[in-house]
Structure formats: C-alpha cells, structure tokens
BALOBA-1460 file (C-alpha; in Angstrom, 3 decimals):
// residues 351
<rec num="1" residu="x" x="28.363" y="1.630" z="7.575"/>
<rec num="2" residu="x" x="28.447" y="4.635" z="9.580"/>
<rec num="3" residu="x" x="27.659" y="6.862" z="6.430"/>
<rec num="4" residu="x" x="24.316" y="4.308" z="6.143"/>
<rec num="5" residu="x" x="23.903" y="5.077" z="10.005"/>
<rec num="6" residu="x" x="23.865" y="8.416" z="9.557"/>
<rec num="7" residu="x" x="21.572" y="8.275" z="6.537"/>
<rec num="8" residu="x" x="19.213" y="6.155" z="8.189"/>
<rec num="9" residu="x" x="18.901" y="8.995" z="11.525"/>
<rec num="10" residu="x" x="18.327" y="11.677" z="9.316"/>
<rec num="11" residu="x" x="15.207" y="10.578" z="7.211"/>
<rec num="12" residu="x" x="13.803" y="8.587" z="10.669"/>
<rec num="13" residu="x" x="11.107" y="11.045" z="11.718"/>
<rec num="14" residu="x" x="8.966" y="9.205" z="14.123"/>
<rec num="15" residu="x" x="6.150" y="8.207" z="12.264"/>
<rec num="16" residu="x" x="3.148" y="5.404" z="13.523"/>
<rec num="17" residu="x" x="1.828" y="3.245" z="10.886"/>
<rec num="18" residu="x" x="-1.342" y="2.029" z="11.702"/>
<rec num="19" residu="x" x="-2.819" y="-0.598" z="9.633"/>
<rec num="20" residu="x" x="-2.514" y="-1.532" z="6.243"/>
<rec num="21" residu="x" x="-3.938" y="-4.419" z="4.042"/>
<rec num="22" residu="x" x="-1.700" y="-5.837" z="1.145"/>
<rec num="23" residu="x" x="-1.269" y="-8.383" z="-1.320"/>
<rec num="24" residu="x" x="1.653" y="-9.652" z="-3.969"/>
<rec num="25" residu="x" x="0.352" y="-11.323" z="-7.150"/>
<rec num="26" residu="x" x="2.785" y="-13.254" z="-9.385"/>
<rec num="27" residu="x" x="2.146" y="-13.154" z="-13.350"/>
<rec num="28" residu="x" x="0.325" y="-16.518" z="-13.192"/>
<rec num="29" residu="x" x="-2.467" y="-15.442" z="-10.850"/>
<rec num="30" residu="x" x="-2.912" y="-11.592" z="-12.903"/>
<rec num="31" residu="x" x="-5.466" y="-11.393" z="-15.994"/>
<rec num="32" residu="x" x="-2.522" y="-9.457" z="-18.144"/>
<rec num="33" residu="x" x="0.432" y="-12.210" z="-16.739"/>
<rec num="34" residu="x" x="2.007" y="-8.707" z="-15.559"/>
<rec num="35" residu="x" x="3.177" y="-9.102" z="-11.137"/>
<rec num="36" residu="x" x="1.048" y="-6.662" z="-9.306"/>
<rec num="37" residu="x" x="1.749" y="-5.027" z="-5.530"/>
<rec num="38" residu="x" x="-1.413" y="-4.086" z="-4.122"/>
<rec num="39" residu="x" x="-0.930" y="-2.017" z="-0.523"/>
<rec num="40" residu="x" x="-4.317" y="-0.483" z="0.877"/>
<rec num="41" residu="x" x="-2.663" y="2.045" z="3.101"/>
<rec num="42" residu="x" x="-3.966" y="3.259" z="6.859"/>
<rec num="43" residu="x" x="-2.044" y="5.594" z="8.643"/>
<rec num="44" residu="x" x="-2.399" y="8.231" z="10.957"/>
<rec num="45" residu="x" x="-1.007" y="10.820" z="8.265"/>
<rec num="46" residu="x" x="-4.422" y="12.018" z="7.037"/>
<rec num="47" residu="x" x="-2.443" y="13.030" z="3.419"/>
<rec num="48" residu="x" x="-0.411" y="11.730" z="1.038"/>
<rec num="49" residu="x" x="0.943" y="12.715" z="-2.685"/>
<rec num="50" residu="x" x="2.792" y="11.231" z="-4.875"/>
<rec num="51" residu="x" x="6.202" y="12.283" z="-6.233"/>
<rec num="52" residu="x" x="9.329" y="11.128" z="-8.401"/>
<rec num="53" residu="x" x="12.531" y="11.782" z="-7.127"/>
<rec num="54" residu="x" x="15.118" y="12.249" z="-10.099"/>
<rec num="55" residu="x" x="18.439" y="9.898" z="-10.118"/>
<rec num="56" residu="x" x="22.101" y="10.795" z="-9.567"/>
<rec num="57" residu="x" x="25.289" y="9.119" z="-10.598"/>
<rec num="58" residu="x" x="24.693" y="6.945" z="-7.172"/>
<rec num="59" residu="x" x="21.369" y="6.189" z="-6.639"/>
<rec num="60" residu="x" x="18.043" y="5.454" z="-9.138"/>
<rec num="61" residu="x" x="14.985" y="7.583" z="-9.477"/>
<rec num="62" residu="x" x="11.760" y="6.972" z="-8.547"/>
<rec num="63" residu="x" x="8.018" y="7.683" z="-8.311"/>
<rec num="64" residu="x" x="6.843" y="7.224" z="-4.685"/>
<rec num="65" residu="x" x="3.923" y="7.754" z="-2.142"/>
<rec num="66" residu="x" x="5.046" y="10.565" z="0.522"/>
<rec num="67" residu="x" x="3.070" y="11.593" z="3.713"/>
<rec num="68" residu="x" x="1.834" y="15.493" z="3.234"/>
<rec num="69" residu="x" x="4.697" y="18.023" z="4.613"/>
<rec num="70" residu="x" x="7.552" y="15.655" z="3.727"/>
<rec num="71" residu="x" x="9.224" y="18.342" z="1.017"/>
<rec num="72" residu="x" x="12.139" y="16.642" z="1.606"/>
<rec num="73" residu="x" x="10.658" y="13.647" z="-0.059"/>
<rec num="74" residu="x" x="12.760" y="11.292" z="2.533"/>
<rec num="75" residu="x" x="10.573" y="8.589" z="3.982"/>
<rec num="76" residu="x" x="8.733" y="6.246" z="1.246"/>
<rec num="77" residu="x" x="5.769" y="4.751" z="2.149"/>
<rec num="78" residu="x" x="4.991" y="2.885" z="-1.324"/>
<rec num="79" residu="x" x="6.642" y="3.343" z="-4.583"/>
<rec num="80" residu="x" x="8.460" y="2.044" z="-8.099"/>
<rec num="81" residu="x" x="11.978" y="2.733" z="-9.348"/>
<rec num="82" residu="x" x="13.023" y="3.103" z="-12.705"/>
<rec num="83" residu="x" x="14.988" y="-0.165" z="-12.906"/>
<rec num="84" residu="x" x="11.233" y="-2.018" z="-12.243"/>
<rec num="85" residu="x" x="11.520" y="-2.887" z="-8.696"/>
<rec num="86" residu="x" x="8.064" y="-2.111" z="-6.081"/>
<rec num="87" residu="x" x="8.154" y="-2.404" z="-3.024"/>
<rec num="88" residu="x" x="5.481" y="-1.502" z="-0.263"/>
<rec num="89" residu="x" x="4.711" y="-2.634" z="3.715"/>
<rec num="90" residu="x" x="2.367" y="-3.067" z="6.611"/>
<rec num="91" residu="x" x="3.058" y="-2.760" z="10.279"/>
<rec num="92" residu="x" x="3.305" y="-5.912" z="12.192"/>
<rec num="93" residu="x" x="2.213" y="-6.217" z="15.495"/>
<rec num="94" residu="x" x="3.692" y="-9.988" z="16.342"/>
<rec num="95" residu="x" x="7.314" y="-9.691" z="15.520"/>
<rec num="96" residu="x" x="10.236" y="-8.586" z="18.447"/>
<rec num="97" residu="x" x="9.056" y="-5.130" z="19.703"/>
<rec num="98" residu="x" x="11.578" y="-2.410" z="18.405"/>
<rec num="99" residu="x" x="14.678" y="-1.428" z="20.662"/>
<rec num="100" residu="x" x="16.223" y="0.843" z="18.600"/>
<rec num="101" residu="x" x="16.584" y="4.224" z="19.469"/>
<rec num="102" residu="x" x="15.117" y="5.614" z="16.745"/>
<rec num="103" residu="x" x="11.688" y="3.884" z="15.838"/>
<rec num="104" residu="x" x="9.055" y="3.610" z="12.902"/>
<rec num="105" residu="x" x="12.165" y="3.452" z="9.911"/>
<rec num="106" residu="x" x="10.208" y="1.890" z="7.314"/>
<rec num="107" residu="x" x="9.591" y="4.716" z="5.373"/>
<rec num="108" residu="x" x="13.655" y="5.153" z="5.933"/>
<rec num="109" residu="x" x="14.408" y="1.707" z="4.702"/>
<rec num="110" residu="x" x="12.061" y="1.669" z="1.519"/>
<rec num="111" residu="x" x="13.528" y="4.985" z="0.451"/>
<rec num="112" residu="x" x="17.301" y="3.709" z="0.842"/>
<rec num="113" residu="x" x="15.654" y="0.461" z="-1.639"/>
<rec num="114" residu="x" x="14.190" y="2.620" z="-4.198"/>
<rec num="115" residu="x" x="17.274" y="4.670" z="-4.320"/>
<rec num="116" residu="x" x="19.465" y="1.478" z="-5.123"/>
<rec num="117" residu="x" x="18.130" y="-1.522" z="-5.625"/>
<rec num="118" residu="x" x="17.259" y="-3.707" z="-8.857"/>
<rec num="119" residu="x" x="16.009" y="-6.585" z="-7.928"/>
<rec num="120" residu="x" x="14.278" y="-8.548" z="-4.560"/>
<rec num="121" residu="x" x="17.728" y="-9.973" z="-3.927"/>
<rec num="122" residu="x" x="19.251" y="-6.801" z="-3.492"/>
<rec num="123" residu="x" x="16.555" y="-5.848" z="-1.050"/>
<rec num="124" residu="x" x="17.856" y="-8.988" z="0.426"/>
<rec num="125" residu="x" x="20.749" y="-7.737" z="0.904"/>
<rec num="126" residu="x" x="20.147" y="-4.491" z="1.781"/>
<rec num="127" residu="x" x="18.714" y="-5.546" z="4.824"/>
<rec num="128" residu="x" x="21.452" y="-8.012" z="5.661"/>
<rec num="129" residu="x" x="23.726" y="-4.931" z="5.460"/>
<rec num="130" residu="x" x="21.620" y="-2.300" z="7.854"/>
<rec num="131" residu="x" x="22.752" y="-1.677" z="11.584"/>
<rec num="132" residu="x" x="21.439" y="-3.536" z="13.921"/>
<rec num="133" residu="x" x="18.650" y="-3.093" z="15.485"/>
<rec num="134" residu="x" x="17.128" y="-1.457" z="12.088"/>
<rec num="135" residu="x" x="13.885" y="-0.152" z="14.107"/>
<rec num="136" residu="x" x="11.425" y="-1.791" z="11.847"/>
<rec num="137" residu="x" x="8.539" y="-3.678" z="12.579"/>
<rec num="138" residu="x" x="7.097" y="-4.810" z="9.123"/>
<rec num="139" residu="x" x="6.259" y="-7.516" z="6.130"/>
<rec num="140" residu="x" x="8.177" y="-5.471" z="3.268"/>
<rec num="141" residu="x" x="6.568" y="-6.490" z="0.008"/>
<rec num="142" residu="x" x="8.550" y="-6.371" z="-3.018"/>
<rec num="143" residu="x" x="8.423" y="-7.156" z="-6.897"/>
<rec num="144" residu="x" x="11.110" y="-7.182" z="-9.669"/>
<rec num="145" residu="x" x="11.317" y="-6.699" z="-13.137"/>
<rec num="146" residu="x" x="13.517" y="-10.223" z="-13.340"/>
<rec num="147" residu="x" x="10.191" y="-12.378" z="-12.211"/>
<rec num="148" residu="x" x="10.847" y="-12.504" z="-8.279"/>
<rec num="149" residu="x" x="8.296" y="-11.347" z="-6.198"/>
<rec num="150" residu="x" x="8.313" y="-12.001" z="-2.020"/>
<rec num="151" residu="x" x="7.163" y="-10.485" z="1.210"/>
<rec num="152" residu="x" x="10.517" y="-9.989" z="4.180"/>
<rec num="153" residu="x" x="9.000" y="-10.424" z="7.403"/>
<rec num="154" residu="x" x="11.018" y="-8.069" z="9.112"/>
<rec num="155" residu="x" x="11.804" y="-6.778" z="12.802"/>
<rec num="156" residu="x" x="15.355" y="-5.235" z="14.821"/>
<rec num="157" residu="x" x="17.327" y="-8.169" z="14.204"/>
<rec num="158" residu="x" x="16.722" y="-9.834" z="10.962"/>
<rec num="159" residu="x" x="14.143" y="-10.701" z="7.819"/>
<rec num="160" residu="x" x="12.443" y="-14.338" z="6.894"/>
<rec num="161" residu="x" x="11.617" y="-13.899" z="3.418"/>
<rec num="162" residu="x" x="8.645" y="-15.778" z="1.514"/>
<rec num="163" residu="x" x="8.413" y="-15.916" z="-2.166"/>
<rec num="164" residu="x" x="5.247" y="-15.668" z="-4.139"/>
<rec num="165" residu="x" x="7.071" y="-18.501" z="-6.244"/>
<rec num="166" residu="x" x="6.753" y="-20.943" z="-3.513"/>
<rec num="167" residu="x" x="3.053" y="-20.781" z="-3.374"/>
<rec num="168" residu="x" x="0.294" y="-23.007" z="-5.232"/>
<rec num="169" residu="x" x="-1.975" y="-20.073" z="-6.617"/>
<rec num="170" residu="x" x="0.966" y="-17.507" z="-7.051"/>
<rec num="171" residu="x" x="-0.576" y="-14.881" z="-4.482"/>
<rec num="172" residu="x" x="0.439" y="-13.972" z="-0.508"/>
<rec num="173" residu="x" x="-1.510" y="-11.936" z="1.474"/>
<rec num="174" residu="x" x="-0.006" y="-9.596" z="4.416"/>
<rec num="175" residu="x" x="-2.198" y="-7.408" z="6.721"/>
<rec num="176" residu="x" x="-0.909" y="-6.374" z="10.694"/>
<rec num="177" residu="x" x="0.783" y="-9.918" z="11.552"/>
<rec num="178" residu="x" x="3.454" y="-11.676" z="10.052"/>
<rec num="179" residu="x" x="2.743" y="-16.136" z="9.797"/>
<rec num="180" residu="x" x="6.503" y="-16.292" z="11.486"/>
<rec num="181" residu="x" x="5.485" y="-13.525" z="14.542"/>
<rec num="182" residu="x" x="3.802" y="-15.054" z="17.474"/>
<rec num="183" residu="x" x="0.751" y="-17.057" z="17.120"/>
<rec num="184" residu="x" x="-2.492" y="-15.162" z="18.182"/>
<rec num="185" residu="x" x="-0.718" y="-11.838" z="18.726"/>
<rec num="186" residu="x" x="-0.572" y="-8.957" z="16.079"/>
<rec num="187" residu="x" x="-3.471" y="-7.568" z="13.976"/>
<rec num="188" residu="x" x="-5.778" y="-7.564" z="10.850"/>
<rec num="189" residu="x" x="-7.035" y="-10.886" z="10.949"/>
<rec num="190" residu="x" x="-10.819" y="-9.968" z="9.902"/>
<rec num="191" residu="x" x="-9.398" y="-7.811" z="7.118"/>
<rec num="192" residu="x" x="-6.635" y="-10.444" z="5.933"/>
<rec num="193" residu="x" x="-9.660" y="-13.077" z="5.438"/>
<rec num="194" residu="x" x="-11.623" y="-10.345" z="3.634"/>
<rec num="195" residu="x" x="-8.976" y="-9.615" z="1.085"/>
<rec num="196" residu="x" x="-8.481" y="-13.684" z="0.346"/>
<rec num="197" residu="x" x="-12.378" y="-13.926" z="0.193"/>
<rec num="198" residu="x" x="-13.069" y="-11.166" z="-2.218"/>
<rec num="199" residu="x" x="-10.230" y="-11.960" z="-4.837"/>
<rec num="200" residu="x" x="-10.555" y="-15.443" z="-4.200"/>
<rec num="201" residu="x" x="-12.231" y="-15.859" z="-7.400"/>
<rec num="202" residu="x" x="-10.100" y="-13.817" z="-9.388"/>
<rec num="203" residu="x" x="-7.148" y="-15.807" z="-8.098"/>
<rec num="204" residu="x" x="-8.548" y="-18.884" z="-8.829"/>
<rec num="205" residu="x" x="-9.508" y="-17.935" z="-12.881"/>
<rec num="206" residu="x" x="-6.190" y="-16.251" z="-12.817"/>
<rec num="207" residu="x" x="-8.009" y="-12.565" z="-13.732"/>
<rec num="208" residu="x" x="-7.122" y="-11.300" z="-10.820"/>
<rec num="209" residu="x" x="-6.279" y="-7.130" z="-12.272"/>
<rec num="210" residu="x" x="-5.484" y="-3.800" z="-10.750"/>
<rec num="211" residu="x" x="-9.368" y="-2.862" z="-10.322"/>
<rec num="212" residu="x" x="-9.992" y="-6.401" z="-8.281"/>
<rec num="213" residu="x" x="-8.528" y="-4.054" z="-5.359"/>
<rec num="214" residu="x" x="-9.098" y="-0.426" z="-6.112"/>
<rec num="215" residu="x" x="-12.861" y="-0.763" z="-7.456"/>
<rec num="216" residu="x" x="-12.907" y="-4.280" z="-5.500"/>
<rec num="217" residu="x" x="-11.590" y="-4.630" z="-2.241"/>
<rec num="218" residu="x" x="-10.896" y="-1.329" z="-1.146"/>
<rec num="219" residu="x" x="-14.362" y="-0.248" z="-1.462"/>
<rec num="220" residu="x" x="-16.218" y="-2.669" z="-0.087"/>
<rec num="221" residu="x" x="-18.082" y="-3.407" z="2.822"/>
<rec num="222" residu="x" x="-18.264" y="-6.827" z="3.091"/>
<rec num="223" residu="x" x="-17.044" y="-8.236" z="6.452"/>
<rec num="224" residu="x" x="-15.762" y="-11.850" z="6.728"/>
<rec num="225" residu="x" x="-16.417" y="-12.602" z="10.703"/>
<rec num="226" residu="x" x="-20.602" y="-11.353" z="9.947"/>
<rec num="227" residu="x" x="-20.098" y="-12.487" z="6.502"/>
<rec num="228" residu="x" x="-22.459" y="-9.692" z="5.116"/>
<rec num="229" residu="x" x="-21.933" y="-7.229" z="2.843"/>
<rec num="230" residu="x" x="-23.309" y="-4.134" z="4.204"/>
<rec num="231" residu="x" x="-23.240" y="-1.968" z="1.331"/>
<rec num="232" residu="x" x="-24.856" y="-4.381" z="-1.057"/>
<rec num="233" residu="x" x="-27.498" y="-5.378" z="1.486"/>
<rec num="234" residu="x" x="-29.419" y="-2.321" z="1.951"/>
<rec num="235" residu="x" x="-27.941" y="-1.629" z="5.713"/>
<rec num="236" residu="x" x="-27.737" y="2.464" z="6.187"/>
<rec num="237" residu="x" x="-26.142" y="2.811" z="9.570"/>
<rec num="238" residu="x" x="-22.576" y="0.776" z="9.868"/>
<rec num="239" residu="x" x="-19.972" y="0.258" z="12.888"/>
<rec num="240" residu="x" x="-16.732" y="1.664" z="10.983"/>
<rec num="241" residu="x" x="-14.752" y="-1.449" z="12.364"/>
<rec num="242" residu="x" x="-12.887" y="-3.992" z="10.908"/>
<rec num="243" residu="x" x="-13.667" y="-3.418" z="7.065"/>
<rec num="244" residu="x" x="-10.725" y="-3.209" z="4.575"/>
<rec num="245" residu="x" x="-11.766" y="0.429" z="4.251"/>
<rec num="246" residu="x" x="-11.077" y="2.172" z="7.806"/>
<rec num="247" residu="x" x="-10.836" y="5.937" z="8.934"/>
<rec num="248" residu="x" x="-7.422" y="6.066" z="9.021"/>
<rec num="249" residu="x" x="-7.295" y="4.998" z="5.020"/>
<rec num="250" residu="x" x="-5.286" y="7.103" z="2.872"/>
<rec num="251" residu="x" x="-4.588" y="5.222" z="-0.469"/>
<rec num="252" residu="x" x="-5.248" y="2.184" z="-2.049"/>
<rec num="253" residu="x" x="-2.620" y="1.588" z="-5.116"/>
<rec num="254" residu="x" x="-1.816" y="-1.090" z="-7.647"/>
<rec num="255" residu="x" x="1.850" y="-1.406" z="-8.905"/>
<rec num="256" residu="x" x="1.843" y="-3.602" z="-12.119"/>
<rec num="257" residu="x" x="5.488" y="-4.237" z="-12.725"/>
<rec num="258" residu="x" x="6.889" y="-6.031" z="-16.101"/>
<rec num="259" residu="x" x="8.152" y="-9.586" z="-16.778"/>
<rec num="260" residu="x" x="12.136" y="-10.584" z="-17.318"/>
<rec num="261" residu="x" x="12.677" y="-9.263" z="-20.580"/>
<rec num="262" residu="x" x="10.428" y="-6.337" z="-20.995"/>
<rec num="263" residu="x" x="11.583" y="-2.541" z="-20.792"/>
<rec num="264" residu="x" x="11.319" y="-1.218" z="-16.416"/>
<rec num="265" residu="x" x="10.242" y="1.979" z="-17.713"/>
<rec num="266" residu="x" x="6.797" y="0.275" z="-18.504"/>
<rec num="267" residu="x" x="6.017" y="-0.259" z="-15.127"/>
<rec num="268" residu="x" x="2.977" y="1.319" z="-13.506"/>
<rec num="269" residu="x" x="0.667" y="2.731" z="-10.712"/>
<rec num="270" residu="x" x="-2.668" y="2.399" z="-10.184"/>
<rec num="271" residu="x" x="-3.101" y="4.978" z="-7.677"/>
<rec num="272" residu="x" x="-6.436" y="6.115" z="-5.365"/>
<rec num="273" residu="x" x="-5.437" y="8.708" z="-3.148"/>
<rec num="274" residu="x" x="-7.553" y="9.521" z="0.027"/>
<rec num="275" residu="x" x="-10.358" y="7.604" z="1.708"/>
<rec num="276" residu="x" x="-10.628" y="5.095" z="-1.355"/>
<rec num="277" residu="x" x="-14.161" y="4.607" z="-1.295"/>
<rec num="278" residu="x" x="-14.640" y="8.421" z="-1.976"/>
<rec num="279" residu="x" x="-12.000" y="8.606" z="-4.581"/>
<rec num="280" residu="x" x="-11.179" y="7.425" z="-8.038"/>
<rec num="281" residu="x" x="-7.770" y="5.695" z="-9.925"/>
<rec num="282" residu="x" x="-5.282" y="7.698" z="-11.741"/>
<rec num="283" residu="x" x="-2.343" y="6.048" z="-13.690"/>
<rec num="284" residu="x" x="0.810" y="7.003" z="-12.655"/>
<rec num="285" residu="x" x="4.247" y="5.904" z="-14.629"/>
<rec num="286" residu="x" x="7.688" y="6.636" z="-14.001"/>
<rec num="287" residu="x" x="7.401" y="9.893" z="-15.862"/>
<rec num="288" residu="x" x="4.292" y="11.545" z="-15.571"/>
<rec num="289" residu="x" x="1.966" y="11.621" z="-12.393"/>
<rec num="290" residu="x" x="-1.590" y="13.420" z="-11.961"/>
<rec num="291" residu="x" x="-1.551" y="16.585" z="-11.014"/>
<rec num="292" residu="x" x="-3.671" y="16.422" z="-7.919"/>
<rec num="293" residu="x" x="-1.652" y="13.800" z="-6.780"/>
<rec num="294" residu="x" x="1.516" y="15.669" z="-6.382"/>
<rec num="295" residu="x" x="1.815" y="17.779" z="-3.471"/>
<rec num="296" residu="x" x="0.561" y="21.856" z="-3.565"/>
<rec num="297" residu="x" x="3.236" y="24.307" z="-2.538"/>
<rec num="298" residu="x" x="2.073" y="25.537" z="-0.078"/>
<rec num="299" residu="x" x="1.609" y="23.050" z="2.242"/>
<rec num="300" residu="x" x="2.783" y="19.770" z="0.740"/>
<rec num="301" residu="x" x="-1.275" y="18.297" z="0.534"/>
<rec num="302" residu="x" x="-2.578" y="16.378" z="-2.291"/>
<rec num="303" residu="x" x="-6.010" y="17.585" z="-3.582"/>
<rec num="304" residu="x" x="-7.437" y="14.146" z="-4.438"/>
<rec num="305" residu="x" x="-6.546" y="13.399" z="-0.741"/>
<rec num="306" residu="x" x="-8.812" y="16.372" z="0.729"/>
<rec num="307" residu="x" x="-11.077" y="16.049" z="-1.937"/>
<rec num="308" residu="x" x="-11.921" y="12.107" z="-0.662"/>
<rec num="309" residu="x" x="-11.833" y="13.352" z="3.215"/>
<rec num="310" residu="x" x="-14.096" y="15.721" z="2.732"/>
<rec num="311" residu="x" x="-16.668" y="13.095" z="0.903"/>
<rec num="312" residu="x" x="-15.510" y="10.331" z="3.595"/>
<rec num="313" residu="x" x="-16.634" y="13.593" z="6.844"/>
<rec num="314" residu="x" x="-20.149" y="14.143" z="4.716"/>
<rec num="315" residu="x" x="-20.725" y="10.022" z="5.710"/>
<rec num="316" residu="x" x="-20.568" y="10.206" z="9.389"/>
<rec num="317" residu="x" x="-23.911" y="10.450" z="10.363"/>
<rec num="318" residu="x" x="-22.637" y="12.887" z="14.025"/>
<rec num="319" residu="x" x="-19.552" y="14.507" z="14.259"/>
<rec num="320" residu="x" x="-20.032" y="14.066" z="18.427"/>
<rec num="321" residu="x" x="-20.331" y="11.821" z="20.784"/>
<rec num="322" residu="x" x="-19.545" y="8.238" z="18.965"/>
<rec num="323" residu="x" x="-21.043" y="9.291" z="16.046"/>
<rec num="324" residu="x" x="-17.290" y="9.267" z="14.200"/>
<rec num="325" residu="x" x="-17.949" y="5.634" z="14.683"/>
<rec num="326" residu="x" x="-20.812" y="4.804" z="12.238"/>
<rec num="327" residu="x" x="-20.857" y="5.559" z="8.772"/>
<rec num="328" residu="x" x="-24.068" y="6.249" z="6.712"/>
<rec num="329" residu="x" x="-23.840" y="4.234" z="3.931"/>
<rec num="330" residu="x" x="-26.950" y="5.976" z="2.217"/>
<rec num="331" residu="x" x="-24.610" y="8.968" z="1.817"/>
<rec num="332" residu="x" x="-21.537" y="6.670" z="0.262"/>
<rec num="333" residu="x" x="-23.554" y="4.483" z="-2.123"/>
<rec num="334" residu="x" x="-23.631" y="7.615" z="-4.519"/>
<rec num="335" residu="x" x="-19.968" y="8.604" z="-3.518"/>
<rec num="336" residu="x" x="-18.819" y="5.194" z="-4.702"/>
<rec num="337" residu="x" x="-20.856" y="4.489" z="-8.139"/>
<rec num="338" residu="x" x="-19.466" y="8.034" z="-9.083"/>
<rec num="339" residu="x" x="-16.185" y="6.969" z="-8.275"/>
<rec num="340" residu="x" x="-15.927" y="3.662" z="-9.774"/>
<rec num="341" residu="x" x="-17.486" y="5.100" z="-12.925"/>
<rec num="342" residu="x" x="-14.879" y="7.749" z="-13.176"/>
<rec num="343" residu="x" x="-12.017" y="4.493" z="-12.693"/>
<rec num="344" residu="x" x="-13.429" y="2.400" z="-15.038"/>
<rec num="345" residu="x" x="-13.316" y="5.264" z="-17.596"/>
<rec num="346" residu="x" x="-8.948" y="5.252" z="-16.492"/>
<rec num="347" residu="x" x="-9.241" y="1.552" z="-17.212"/>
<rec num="348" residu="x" x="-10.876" y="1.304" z="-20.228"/>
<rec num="349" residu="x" x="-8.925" y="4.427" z="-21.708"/>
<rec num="350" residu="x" x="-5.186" y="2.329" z="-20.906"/>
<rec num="351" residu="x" x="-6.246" y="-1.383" z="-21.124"/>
C-alpha cells in the first residue's frame, strides 16, 4: 500500500479537467455489435498526443492519450490496453469535494488501470484497494474485452458503479455530474441532453458507430435548451457556450473494443485530435499510431493538435474584447466539410 502511495504522489501533477462529454455503448446498441467508449475531451491542456507505453513482466502495455510535455507518459487521460480493456472520464462537479492533499489524480488512477487491469472488475477493485481519500472527482468509464461495460461514479471515499447491462437501450451517458452527486449541483446538463438527442436515433436502430460522435456529435452545433442547430441553419455569428464542441476541446475519440471471445489486440481508436470540428479521424491500434498524433521531440506537441487550433483561432471573428466569445461559423462550415470528407475516407478505407 505504501509502494501504491508513493506511486500515486509521483505521477499526481496538479492538473484541472474542465469539461468533458462521454458516452458507453454496449454491443447491442453499436451498428458492428462491437462496445464503443466515446470521451469528447475539454481541458485546459491546449495539446494532447497519443502514445503506447510498452509492457514489463508487471504491468500491460498500452496506447493512451497524454497532455503535451508529459515525456514521462505518467498521467492517462483516455486510452486501451493490450488485454482489451478502455477506460476514459469526465470531471464531476456534484460528488464530495476532494480533501486529499494531492488533487486532480485521475490521470494517476487511469494510468495505474491501464498498466494492470483486464477487465471492469478489476477496475473495481482497483479502486477498492487505493488510499483513502484517492483525490478524484470523476465518472470513470470503462469497457472490457469479456462483455462488461460500466461508468464508477467516483469521489475521495468510494465508487457507485452502473453497468451499461442494466439499461433498456444498452447506452449511458456521462457529462460534468454524476445521477448519484447532488441533485441540481454539478455541470453539463445542456451538453448531456445534446449528446442523447443527436444519437438518439442511432441508439434506437441500434447503428449507433464510431462516426455518430466524431463526424456527429462532436461537430455539431446544435443546442438542446434553443433547440436550433446553428450550423445547419444559416446563423454566421454564434455565442461559443454550451455546445458539445467548446474552446477548451482537445479530442474527441472512439474506442471500439471486442466481444468475449475475440483476440484484445483487435481493439481500436478512433481518434480526432485538437479542436474536433477543425480536425479529422485517424485509426489508432495497439501497435501502430499516426504520426502526427504522437508527440514531436522537441516539445512533446502533437501536430494534428496545432494544426486544428490554428483552424479553430482563424473562426473567432476578434481576438479582443469578447470577441474570443463568438465564433464565425461562415469560416468553419468549410473547415468542417473538409474534415469530415477526409474521415469518411479513414472509414470507408477500414470498414
């Protein structure tokens, strides 16, 4: 336990995670019958990259998402290990308020469950087994390549967990609240009932597929308090508030894992790194990742990530005053036809 104490301290650099928007799909709701992890990621990191981490005699290797300047590679924000499990998070803003001394250790926690654990009972267990208070503050979303799928509500003291099993349309949705956090309290609400809305159609006609969220959700401008849909309407000048694609976005990715049965190693990522609406999919698998995913040398950046932030800065119609707070969506209509193009070409080369 101490050893695990220790661990835990070393890889806990303070990090705020600032949004996030995420969904768990079990075989039954997914057009290939395949689980998929869906995490559209906000952060105040404005880079990330992608990486694999090679196993030792102790621990598994996997492929995972990294904020830029972690060359260490020790705080996980998304990834897949090569025994099939995903696993992925959001902040919550309605559980106990952390107490622990050192803060923000979800990045910690996912790396210690990609580095060891098979299946979403171990994950289980792993948390059962962490020091108390753990510092965390977060729905943990997880998949296995033994059919279990759930979502650990998670804070200091303890985890609820809630299976995708349990539910009638095999899907749960998790955005900056958790359902067992206080009622009211917490974040994401607009976004949460955005997601449901937009793949509601898939999930019912069980097609619901990797580019329902990358070419889908996390490009799209449709907000479900106005119920519009600015982009498709015509509408040039925006608020940048409240849509599933925010400022602070920094990936949108798609793990599709592999039923009971079926070889881990063909698990894999859908990835769109940077501002997703200015940046296209790349598929990632346990062996081989893009190369302007992975990080340069010199300072630990992803290209695609810079790339899309540059695209996303040409959108905001002033750079002073509150003009960081609109979005021209005259500039982005072109931005995201080119982009889904280029995905759809990734999909239709794969599936």
């Amino acid at each position: 336990m101490k050893r695990l104490l220790a661990l835990l301290a070393l890889m806990a650099a303070v990090q705020t995670v600032l949004g996030c928007t995420s969904m768990i799909v079990s075989g039954r709701a997914s057009d290939s019958g395949r689980p998929l992890l869906w995490k559209h990621r906000d952060t105040g990191a404005d880079n990330n990259f992608l990486a694999r981490v090679e196993p030792t005699d102790s621990t598994l290797g996997y492929v995972a998402l990294f904020n830029a300047g972690d060359s260490l590679l020790a705080e996980a924000w998304m990834g897949m290990n090569d025994a099939g499990l995903a696993i992925m998070n959001t902040a919550s803003y309605n559980l106990a308020p952390d107490t622990a001394a050192y803060k923000d250790r979800e990045g910690a926690v996912m790396t210690l469950a990609l580095r060891q654990c098979r299946s979403v009972d171990d994950f289980e267990h792993l948390l059962a087994s962490l020091p108390r208070p753990m510092g965390v503050q977060a729905n943990f979303g997880v998949i296995d390549a033994y059919g279990a799928a759930a979502y650990f509500e998670t804070d200091d003291n303890g985890a609820v967990r809630y299976d995708v099993a349990d539910t009638p349309d095999g899907v749960l949705v998790r955005t900056n609240y958790s359902v067992g956090g206080a009622d009211g309290k917490g974040s994401g609400y607009i976004r949460c009932n955005t997601a449901c809305r937009l793949t509601a159609d898939a999930v019912a006609s069980h097609t619901v597929s990797p580019a329902t969220f990358t070419e889908g959700v996390s490009r799209s401008f449709y907000h479900s308090l106005t119920g519009h849909d600015y982009l498709a309407e015509g509408e040039r000048f925006v608020a940048n508030q409240d849509f599933v694609p925010r400022d602070i976005s920094t990936a949108s990715i798609v793990i599709e894992g592999v039923n009971p049965g079926y070889d881990p190693s063909e698990t894999v990522m859908w990835a769109v790194l940077g501002y997703p609406p200015c940046s296209s999919v790349g598929r990632v698998t346990l062996t081989d990742i893009p190369a302007d995913f992975g990080p340069d040398l010199t300072g630990w950046r992803s290209s695609a990530c810079d790339r899309a932030r540059d695209l996303y800065r040409s959108a905001i119609p002033y750079p002073g005053g509150s003009g960081p707070r609109y979005l021209d969506l005259d500039v982005l209509r072109p931005i995201i036809v080119d982009m889904h193009r280029r995905s759809m070409q990734v999909y239709e080369k794969y599936r």
